[in-house]
N, C-alpha and C positions, 0 to 999 in steps of 0.2 A: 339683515345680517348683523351680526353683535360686532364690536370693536375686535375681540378677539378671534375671531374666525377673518374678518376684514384682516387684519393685522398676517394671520397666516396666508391666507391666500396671496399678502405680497409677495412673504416669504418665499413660498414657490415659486410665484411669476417669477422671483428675480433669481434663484435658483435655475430654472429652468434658461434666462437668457445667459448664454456663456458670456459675452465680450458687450460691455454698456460702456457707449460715451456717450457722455453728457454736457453740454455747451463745450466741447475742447477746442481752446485756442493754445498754438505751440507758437512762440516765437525762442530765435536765436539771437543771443549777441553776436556783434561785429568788431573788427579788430579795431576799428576807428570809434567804437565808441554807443553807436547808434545800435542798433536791434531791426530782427527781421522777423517779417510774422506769416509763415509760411501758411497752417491752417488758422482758419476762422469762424468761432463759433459751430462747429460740427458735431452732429447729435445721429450716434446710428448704435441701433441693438441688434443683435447677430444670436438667435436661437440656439441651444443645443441642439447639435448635430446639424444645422443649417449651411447651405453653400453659399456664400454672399461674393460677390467678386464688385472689385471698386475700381471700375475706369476712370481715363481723364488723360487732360494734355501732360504732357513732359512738362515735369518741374513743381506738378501741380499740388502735392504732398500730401499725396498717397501712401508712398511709401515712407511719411513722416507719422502717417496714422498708424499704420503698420508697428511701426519702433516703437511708438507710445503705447501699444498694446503690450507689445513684449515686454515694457519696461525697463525701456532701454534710458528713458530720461520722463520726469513726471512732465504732465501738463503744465501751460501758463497759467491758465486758466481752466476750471470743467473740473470733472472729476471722472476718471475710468474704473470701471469695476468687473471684475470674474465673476462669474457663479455670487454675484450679492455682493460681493465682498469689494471694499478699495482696495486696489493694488498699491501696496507699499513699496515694491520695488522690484524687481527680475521678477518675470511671469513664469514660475514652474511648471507652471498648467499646461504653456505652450511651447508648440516644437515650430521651429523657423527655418525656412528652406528659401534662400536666397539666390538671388539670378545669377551671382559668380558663384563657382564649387568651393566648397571648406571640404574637400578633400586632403589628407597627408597625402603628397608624392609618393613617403619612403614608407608608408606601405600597404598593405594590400587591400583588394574591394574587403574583406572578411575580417581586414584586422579596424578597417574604416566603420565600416559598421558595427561592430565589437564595443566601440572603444567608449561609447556613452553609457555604455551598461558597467563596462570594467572601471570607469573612472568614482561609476556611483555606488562601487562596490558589490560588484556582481561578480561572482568568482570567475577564471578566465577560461576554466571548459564549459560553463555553465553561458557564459556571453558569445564563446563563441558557434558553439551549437545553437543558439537563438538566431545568432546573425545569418549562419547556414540557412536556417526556416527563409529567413526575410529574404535572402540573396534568390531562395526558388519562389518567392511569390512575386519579386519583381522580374525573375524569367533570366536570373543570371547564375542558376545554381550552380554549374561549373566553372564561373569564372573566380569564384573565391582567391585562388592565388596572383592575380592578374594585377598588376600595380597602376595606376590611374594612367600612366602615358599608356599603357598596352588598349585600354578602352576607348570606346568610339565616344563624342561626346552626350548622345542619348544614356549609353550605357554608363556613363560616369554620372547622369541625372537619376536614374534607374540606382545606382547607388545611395549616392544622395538621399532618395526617397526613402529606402529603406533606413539609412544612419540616423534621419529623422525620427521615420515610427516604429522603429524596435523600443524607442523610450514611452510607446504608448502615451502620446500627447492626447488632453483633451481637445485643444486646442491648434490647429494648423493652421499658420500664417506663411504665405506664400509672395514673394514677392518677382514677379518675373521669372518664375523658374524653367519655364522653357524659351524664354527670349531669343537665346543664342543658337536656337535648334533650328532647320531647316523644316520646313512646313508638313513635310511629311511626319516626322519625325515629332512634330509636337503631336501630330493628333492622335499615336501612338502612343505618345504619354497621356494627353489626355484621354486616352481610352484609360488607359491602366491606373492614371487615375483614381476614374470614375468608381472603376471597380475597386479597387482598394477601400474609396470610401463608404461606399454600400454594405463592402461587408461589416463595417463597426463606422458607423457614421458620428465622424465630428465635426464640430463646429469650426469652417473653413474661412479665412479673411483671405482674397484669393486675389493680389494686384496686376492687373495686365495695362496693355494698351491695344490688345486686340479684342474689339468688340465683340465679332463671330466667335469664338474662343470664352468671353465672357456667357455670353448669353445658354453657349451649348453645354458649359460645363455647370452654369450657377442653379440655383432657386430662384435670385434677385440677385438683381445687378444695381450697382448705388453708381452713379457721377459727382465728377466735381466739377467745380469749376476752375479755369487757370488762376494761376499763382499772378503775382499774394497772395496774403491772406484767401486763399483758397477757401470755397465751399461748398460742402453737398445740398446739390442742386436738385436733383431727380433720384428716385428708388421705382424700378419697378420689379412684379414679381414673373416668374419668366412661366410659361403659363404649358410648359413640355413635359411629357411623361416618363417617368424614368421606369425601367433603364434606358439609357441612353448611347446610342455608338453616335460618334460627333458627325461621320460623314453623311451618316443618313437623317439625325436630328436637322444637319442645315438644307434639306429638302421640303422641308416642310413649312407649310404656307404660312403657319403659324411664328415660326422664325423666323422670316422676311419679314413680317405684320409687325416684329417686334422690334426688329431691328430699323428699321424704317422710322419709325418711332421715338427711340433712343436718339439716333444719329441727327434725329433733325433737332435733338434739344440740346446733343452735344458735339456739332459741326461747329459752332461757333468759337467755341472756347476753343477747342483745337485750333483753330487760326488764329485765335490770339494769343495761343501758347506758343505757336509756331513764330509770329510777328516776334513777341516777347525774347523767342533768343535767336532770334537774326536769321532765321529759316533757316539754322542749322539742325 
């Protein structure tokens, strides 16, 4: 292979991977003076249209990897890149859906999801007939008028969702977004989910602390280890056929196999993540 064909076929690879970290260490300063080094040394690449989900103990900065994708604050150290590219700063590319709601109260599911399109200059019959579409694909098409207390808190996630991908993200980063759901009630999301992303499959950073949840929704599930300086310990690829309905994906022997698996290389650090903040 000549230099130049070598040279393009990077090109692609690195096109083709949406989200590259490379050696990222993230520390914080402290008000006393000292500095805190939550991740360490962490090196994970996330495929276009890939489902990756990154468990681990509480604390363990996860959802510090997460931010540093976004570009919410550069690395210590490492270097992160999009589609090739260094990110120089806010990641356009991605849409961010967070365990608390960034809903407006004063006003409604349709003018919430609207309002990413209006703000980037989408005229406002034009945003808001979009947001109409999204409202029926996440199964609330009549609630349009409904203002976030009148919604259940599924369907305030079901909003959520959509206010996300009516921006058409490459990129979906997820941090705990159904944490605060009752168990029925996630796997429900997780169905709708799934389906969402199948239809136009993106590349998902998907943070939980629920294993079964990891495993049923991902392609590969990444661990860390507890904090400090946190690190990714273990990737495996999840070896299930899609599509996928979560209740009946965890029936299958294959998922137990995998899970069994996981858990014994990440029981540990959960107890020391637990130890670490007083079993609370």
């Amino acid at each position: 292979m000549t230099d130049g064909a070598t040279a393009a076929q990077a090109r692609s690879t690195a096109a083709s991977t949406a989200v590259s970290l490379a050696d990222v260490t993230i520390s914080f300063k402290l008000a006393d003076g000292g500095s805190y080094t939550a991740v360490q040394h962490a090196s994970l690449d996330v495929a276009d249209g890939e489902f990756v989900s990154i468990v681990g103990p509480t604390g363990c900065g996860k959802s510090t990897l997460l931010n540093a994708t976004a570009g919410l604050f550069p690395p210590s150290q490492g270097r992160v890149q999009i589609f090739g590219s260094s990110l120089p700063g806010l990641n356009r590319q991605a849409g961010y859906l967070f365990q608390s709601e960034a809903l407006f109260p004063w006003k409604t599911a349709i003018e919430n999801v609207a309002i990413g399109l209006e703000t980037a200059g989408t005229p406002r019959e034009e945003a808001r007939r979009r947001a109409q579409e999204w409202l029926g694909r996440v199964g609330l098409g009549s609630f349009g008028p409904r203002f976030p207390h009148m919604l259940s808190g599924g369907q305030r996630k079901r909003v959520g969702l959509a206010q996300v991908l009516i921006r058409d993200p490459k990129i979906l980063l997820m941090d705990e977004p159904f944490g605060p759901l009752d168990a029925q009630t996630r796997q429900i999301m997780g169905n709708l989910l799934l389906e969402l992303w199948s239809a136009d499959r993106k590349a998902v950073m998907f943070v939980t602390h629920d294993l079964e949840e990891a495993i049923a929704l991902s392609d590969r599930v990444v661990i860390m280890s507890a904090g400090p300086a946190a690190r990714i310990i273990g990737d495996w690829k999840v070896p299930l056929a899609r599509p996928r309905d979560i209740s009946e994906v965890k029936l299958d022997p294959a998922f137990h196999k995998l899970h069994r698996e996981i858990w014994d290389k990440l029981k540990d650090e959960v107890m020391k993540g637990y130890a670490q903040t007083g079993g609370g």
